[in-house]
C-alpha positions as CSV (number, residue, x, y, z in Angstrom):
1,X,18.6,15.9,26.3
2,X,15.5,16.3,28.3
3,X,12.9,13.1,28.2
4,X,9.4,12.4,29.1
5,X,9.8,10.1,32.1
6,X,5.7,9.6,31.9
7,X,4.4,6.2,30.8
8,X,3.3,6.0,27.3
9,X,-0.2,4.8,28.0
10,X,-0.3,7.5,31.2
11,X,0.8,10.1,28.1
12,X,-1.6,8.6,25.5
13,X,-4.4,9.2,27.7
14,X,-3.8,13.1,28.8
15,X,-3.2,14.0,25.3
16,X,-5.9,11.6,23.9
17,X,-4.0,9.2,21.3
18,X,-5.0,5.8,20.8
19,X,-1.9,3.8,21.9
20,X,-2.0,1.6,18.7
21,X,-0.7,5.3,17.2
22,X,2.6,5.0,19.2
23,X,3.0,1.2,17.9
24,X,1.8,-0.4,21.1
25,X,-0.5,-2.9,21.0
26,X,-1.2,-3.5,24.8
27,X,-4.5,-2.2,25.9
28,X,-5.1,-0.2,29.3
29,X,-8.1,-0.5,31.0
30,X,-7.7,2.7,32.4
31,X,-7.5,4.2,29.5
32,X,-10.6,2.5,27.8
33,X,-12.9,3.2,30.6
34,X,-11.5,7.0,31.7
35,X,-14.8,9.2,31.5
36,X,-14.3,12.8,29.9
37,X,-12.1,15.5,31.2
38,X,-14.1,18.0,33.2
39,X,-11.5,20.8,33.8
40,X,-12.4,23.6,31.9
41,X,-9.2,24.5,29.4
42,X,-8.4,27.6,28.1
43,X,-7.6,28.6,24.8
44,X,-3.8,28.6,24.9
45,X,-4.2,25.3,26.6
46,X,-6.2,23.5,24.2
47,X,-3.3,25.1,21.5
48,X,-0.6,24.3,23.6
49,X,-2.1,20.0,23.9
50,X,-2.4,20.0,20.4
51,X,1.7,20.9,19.7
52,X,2.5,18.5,23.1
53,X,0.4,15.3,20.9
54,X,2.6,16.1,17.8
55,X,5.2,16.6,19.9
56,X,4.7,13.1,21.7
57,X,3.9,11.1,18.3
58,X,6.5,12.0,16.3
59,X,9.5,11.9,19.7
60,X,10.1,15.7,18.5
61,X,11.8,18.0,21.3
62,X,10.6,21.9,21.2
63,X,13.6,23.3,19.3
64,X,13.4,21.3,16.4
65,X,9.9,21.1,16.4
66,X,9.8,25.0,15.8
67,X,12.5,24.7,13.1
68,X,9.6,21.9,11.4
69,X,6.9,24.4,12.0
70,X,9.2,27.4,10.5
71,X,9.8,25.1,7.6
72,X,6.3,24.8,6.7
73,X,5.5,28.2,6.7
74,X,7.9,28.7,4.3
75,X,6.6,25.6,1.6
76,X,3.7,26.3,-0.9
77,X,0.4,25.8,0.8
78,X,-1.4,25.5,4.5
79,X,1.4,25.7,7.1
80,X,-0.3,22.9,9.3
81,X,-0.9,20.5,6.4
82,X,2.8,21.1,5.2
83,X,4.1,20.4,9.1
84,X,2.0,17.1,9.1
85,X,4.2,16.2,6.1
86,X,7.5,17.6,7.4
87,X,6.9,15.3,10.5
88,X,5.6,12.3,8.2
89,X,8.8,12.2,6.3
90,X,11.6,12.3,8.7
91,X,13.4,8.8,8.3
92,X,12.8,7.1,11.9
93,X,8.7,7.6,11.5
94,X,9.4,6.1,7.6
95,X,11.0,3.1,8.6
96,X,8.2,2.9,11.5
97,X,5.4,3.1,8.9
98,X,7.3,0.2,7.0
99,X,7.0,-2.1,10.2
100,X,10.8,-2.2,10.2
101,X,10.1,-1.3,14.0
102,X,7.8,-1.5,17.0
103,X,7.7,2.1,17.9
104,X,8.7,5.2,16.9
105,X,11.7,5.3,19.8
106,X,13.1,1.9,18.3
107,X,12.9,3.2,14.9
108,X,14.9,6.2,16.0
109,X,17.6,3.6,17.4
110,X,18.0,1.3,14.4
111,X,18.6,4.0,12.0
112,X,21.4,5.7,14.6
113,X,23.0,2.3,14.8
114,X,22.7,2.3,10.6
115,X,20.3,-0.7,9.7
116,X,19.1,2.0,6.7
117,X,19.8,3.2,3.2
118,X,18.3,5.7,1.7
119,X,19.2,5.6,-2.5
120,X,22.0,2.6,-1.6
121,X,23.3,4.9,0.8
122,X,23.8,4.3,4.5
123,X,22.1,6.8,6.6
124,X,22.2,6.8,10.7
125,X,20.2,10.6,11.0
126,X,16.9,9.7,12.0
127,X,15.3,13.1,11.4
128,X,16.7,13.0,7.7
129,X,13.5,13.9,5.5
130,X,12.8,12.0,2.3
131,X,11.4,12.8,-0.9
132,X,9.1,11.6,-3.4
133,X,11.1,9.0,-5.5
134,X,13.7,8.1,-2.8
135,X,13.7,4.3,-1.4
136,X,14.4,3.3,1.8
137,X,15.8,-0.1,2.5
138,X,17.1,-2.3,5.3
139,X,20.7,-3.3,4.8
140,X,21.9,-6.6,3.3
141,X,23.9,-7.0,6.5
142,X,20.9,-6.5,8.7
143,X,18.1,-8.6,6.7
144,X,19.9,-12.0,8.1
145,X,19.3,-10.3,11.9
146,X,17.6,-12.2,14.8
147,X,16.4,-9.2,15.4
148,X,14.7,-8.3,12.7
149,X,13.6,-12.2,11.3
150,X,13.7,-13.9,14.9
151,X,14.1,-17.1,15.7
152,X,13.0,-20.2,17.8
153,X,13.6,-18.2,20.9
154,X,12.8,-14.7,20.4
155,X,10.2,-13.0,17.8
156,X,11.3,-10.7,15.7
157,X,10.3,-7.2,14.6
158,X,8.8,-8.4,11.6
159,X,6.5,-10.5,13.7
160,X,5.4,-8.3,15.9
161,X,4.3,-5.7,13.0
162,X,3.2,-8.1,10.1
163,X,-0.3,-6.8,10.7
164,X,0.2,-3.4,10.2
165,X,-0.8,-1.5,7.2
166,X,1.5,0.8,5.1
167,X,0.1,3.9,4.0
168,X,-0.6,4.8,0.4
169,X,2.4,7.2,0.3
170,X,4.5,3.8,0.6
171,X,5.0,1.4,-1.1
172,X,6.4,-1.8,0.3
173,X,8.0,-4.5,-1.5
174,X,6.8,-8.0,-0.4
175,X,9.9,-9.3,0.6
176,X,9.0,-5.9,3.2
177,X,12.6,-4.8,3.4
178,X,12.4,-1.7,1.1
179,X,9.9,1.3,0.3
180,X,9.8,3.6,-2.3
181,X,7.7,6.9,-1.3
182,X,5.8,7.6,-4.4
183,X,4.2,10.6,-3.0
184,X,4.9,12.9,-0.3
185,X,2.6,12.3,2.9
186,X,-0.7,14.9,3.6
187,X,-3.0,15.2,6.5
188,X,-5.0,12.5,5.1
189,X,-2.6,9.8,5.8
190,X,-2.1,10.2,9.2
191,X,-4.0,7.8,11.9
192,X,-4.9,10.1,14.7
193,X,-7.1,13.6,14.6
194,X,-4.7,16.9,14.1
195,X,-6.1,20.0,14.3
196,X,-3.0,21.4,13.4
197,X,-4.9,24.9,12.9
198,X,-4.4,25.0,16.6
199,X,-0.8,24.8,16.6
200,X,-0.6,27.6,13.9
201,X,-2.5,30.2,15.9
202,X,0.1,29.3,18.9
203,X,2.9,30.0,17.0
204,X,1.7,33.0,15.5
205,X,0.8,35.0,19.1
């Protein structure tokens, strides 16, 4: 499988994302004080960026990506809005959203190595889409974990995210080990700028 080799704050900056977007809270200098980008872009590169940011947010490779985008062509309603919610419910960004994980890319891992239910039941697909109604959970086994709780020596994930907010399409127990989606996720929901209008007219050519 091909990967990004480029550092996430190098990345954040080209395609203009606010690294707290990717889950990381460390600040680059570089990044805060980078003056605008002079070089004149054309119109497929501008289009092109904008699918390369989802791209880069959500850890989506091209293939599947175009199966997302084919998908919400198909679904009732504007074909970028619907893509936003396509991406918004895969599993891995879910439990990410829940502060169950640091990043994206961890979230991805602890729901291959099957930390999740979905309903009671044990899922390890990270792309698996949720619906309204469904309820994701941690697993009895895993709540107990260092690596979730912590412990005198190490922090752990719970810690690191306890100040992040759940969106409104969420909602967290207190306890913070379970979620029940109450509504499927819009453009409105997001935290970053999408002009997923772009991506639509790249597709189309």
């Amino acid at each position: 499988m091909a990967v990004n080799k480029d550092p996430i704050l190098k990345r954040c900056r080209y395609l203009g994302i606010s690294p707290t977007v990717m889950g990381i809270d460390k600040k680059s200098n570089r990044f805060e004080k980078a003056g605008p980008n002079r070089k004149k872009v054309s119109e497929y590169g501008t289009q092109l960026k904008e699918k390369q940011k989802l791209k880069f947010i959500y850890g989506v490779m091209e293939k599947p990506f175009r199966h997302y985008f084919e998908l919400a062509e198909k679904m009732e309603g504007k074909a970028g809005d619907n893509l936003i919610t396509v991406l918004e419910s895969r599993l891995d960004n879910v439990v990410f959203r829940m502060g169950l994980a640091s990043t994206r890319r961890e979230a991805r891992e602890l729901v291959t190595h099957g930390h999740f239910t979905v309903n009671g039941q044990r899922v390890d697909i990270p792309s698996y889409r949720v619906e309204a109604g469904d309820e994701v959970a941690l697993s009895e086994k895993s709540r107990s974990s260092v690596l979730f709780k912590g412990s005198e020596q190490t922090v752990g994930i719970l810690e690191k995210t306890q100040s992040r907010t759940a969106p409104l399409w969420l909602e967290v127990s207190n306890d913070k080990f379970s979620a029940k989606i109450t509504r499927l996720p819009n453009p409105s929901d997001i935290d970053y700028t999408a002009e997923t209008h772009l991506i639509v007219e790249l597709y189309s050519k």
